[in-house]
N, C-alpha and C positions, 0 to 999 in steps of 0.2 A: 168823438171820444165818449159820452156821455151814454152812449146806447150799450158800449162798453163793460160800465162802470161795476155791474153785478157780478157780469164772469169773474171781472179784475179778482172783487169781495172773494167772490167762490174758490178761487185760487189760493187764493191766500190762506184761506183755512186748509185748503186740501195741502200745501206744503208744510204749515202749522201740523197739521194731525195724521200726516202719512211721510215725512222725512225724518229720518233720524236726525240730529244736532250734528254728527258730524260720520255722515256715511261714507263709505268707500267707494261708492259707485254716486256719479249725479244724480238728484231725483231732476226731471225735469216735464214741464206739462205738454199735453199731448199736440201736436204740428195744428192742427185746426185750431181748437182753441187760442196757441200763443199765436199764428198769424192773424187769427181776428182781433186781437187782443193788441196789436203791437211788439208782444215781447219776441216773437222772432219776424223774420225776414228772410223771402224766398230768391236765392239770385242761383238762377239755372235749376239743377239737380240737387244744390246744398241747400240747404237750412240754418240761418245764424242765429244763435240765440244771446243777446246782451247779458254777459256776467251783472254788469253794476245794475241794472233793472229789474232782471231777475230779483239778485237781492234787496232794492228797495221795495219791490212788491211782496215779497217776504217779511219784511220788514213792518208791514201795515200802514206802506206809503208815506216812512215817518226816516227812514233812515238813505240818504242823499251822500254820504260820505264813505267810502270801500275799502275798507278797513279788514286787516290779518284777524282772522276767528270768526267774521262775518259767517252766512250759510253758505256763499255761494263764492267766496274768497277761494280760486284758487293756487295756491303756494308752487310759483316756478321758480325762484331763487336757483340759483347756482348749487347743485347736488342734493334739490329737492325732488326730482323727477324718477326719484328711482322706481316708484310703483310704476311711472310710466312707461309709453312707449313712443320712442323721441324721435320726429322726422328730418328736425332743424334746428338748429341751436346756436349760441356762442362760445359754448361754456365747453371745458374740453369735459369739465365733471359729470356731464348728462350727456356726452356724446355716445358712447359704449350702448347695447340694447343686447335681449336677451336672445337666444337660438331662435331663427327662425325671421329673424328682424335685419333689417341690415343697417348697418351702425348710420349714425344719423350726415347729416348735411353740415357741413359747420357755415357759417355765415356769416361772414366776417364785417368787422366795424369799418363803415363809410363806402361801401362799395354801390354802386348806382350804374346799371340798374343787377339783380339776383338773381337768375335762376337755374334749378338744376340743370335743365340740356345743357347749358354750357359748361358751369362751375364743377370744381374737381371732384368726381364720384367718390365716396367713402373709401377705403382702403382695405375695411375688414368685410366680408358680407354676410358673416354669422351664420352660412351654413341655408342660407336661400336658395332655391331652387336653378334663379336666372337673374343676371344682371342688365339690365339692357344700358346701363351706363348715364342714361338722361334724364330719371328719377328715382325717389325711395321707394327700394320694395321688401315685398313680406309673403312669408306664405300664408299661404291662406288656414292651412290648418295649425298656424302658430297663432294668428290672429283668434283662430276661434275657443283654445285653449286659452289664450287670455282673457278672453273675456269671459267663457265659463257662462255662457246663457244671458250677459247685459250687454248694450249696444255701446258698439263705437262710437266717440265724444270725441272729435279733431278737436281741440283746443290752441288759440293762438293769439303772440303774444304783440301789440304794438309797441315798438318802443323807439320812436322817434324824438329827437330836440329840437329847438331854437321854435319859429312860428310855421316849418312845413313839417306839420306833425301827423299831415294826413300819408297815405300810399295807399297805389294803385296793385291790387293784386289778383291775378288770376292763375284756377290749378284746375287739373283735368286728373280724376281717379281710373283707371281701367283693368278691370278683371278678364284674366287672359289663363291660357294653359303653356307651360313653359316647352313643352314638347312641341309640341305642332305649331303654337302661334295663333292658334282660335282665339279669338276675343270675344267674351262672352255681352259685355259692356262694357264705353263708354262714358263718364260722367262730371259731368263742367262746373264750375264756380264759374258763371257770366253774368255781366246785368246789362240785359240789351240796352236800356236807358241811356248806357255813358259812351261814350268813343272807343270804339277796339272793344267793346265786352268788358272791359276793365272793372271790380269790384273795390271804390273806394273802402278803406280801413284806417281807424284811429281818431281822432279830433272830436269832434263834440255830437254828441247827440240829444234832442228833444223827447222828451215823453210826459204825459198828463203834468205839463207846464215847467217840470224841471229840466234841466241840461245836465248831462252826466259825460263825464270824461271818459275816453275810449282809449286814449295813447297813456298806457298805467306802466310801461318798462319792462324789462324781462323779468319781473321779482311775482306777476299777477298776472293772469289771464283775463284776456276782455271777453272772450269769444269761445262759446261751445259749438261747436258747428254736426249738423247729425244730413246722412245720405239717406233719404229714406231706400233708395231702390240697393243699395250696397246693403240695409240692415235684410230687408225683404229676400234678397241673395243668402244671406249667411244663415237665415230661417231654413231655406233650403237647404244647402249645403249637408246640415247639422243635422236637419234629417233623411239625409241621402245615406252620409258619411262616406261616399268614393265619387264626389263629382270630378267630372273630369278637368274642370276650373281651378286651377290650385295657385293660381300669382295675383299678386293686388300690386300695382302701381299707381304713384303718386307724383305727380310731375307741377311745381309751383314755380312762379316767375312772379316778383316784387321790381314797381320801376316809382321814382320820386324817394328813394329812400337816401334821409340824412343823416343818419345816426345806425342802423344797423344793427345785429344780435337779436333779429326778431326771431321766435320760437315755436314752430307747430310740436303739437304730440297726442298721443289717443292715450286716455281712458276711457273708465267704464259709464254706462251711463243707465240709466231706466226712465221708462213712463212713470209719472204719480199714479198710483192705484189712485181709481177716480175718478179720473178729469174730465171724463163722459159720463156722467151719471144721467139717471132717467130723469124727464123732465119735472116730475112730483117731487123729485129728490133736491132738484137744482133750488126748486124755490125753498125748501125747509131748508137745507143749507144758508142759503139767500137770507129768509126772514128772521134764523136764528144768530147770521154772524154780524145782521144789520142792527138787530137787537140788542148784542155786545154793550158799545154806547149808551145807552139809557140804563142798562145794570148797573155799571159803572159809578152812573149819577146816581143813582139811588143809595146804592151802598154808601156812598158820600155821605147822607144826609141823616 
């Protein structure tokens, strides 16, 4: 951890001096960086980034507690979702999605084990291209109107009770053409590590000696999750503007779950302007944000 310690610093300032207080889009630090760092986690094709860590290293490694107005608090309460785009939910209030979306998953309380192939497909499908009936989907140029130039941010919610507050989940994203049936890719939530690929979620996590809770309810997201090879596609797409790829599917399966109402949904998302700087840069950042400290005490005095 200790060899860490400077990027950690350097981090912190570039959220400090390149996030708004309270933006519309995630600032979040760049996939190298947060995997050497700890703050994200590689399982398969996804990238998970810890909400509650994030914000403590925003915080200047001082705030432990994940509290509504924080930076990186995000607000999924029941009919807070509307900016979003909702794949699964409990709430009938965020179930509805806009043109192009097709209404979300509903997920009902206690059911073990969840996922789309089986459970009953949405009702409405808002004008989507194809259903294939066994996961969420979107078109792709509704996706990309939404997001307007920032990256998709899966976001998801644990919200389990009693002492099994972990669950096992696994989702496969695949960009297809609804006409033909080409698939252009495939892309896994897996951790070879566990049994069946299975992605533990929720229960407690470790980082630079604190333990930060991960099962927060449906009122708060734990989890930003980013695809690199899905943003990398939409790069293209966007400057093609007639690929011949126009469906995104998203197919999730949750087993160990006790409690139930757990929530995905996409917003917007961005790199911190930054987070690679030249290495001349990194150390003046470094020497000046280590410096902080001793100012401090001075002014004291």
């Amino acid at each position: 951890m200790k060899r860490y310690i400077l990027p950690l610093i350097l981090i912190v300032g570039i959220f400090i001096a390149a996030r708004p207080e309270r933006a519309e889009a995630l600032i979040l630090p760049d996939l190298d960086t947060a995997v050497d760092t700890g703050l994200a986690r590689q399982y398969g094709d996804f990238y998970s980034y810890s909400l509650p860590i994030l914000n403590y290293v925003a915080s200047g490694f001082t705030d432990t507690v994940f509290n509504s107005g924080d930076p990186y608090y995000v607000d999924s309460a029941p009919g807070q979702l509307a900016d979003n785009i909702v794949i699964m939910t409990g709430t009938t209030a965020d179930a509805v999605n806009t043109a192009g979306f097709e209404n979300a998953y509903d997920v009902p309380n206690n059911f073990t084990p969840y996922s789309t192939v089986t459970y009953a497909d949405p009702a409405v499908n808002n004008g989507i291209y194809a259903d294939s009936g066994t996961s969420w989907e979107a078109n792709i140029s509704a996706l990309v109107a939404y997001l307007d130039g920032s990256l998709p941010v899966f976001y998801f919610n644990n919200n389990e009770t009693g002492s099994g507050q972990d669950l096992y989940i696994t989702a496969s994203l695949s960009i297809w053409n609804d006409s033909t049936s080409t698939v252009y890719g495939t892309y896994d939530l897996v951790d070879p590590s566990t049994p069946d690929n299975y992605v533990l979620s929720g229960g407690d996590v470790e980082f630079d000696g604190e333990v930060f809770a991960h099962n927060l309810g449906a009122k708060k997201a734990a989890y930003a999750v980013l695809i690199p090879e899905l943003n990398d596609f939409l790069d293209d797409w966007t400057g093609l503007g007639d690929s011949q790829y126009d469906m995104l599917s998203l197919e999730i399966s949750m087993y160990g779950l006790d409690n139930g109402y757990e929530q995905a949904f996409i917003g917007r998302g961005e790199y911190a302007a930054g987070t690679v700087p030249e290495p001349a840069t990194w150390l003046l950042l470094g020497l000046g944000l280590l410096g902080l400290p001793l100012a401090r005490r001075l002014r004291r005095r």
